[in-house]
N, C-alpha and C positions, 0 to 999 in steps of 0.2 A: 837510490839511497844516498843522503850526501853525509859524509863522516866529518865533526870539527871538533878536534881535539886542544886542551888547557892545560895545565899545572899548575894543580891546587895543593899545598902543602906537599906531603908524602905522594899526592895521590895525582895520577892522571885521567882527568874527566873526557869521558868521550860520548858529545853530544850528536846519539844520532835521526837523524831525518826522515822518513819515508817508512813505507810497510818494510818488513823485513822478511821478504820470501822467498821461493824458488827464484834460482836467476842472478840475473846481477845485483841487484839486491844483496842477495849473501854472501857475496865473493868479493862484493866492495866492502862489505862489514868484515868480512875474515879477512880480507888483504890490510887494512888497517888495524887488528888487535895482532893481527901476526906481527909489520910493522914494528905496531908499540913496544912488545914483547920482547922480540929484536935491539928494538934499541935499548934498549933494557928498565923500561917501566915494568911495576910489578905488582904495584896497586891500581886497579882501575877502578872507576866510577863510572859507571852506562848509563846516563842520563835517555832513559826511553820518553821522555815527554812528546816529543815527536814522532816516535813510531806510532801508527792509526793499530796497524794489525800486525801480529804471525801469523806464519802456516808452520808446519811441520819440522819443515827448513829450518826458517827462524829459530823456533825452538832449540834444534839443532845446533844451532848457532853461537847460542847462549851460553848453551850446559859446554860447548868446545872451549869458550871463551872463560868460562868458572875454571874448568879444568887447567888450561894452559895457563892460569895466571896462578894457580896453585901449585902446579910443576915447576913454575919458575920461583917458587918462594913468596910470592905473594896474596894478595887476594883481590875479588872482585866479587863488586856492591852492584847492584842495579839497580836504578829511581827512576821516578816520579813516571810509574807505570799509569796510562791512560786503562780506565775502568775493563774496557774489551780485550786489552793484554795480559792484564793480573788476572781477568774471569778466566782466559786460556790456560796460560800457567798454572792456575790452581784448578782447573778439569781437568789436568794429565798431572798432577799432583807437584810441579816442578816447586812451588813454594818453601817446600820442605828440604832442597836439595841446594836452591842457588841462595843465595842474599839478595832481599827485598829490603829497599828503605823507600819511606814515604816521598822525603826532598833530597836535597843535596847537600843540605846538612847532616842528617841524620845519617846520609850514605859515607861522610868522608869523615863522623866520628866513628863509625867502624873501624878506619886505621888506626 
């Protein structure tokens, strides 16, 4: 998975790459929202257009990644989900839980 993070307005966009599963995969995506976090971003934007797939992990991943940016006072949007990511999410019902936006527009008028 390769992580490449921006600063857009309020918000730090973080566009990431590759499946997001078991493995290093997930430990490259948590080692960079931990990171951002750290340094003290607080709005993020998950640009998933690049992720093909999750597994479980992934998933996993995600709802860490809502949570931790909520603990820190802010919030976090996830976009421009490819069709087989947003089918996963919403078969374990995660839709109702994280913030979904279609672009990256619509993700960073959320803040």
């Amino acid at each position: 998975m390769e992580i490449a993070t921006r600063t857009v307005g309020q918000a730090t966009v973080v566009d990431a790459t590759g499946p997001l599963k078991l493995g290093q995969a997930a430990e490259t995506f948590r080692a960079a929202i931990e990171q951002l976090l750290e340094a003290g971003s607080k709005n993020l934007a998950i640009n998933l257009a690049g992720v093909p797939e999750l597994d479980s992990t992934g998933i996993g991943e995600l709802l860490r990644t809502h949570a931790a940016a909520k603990t820190a006072g802010g919030k976090c949007v996830f976009f421009s989900l490819c069709d087989r990511v947003r089918r996963t999410l919403e078969m374990v019902r995660m839709e109702k839980i994280l913030a979904l936006a279609d672009d990256e527009a619509s993700a960073l008028a959320a803040f």
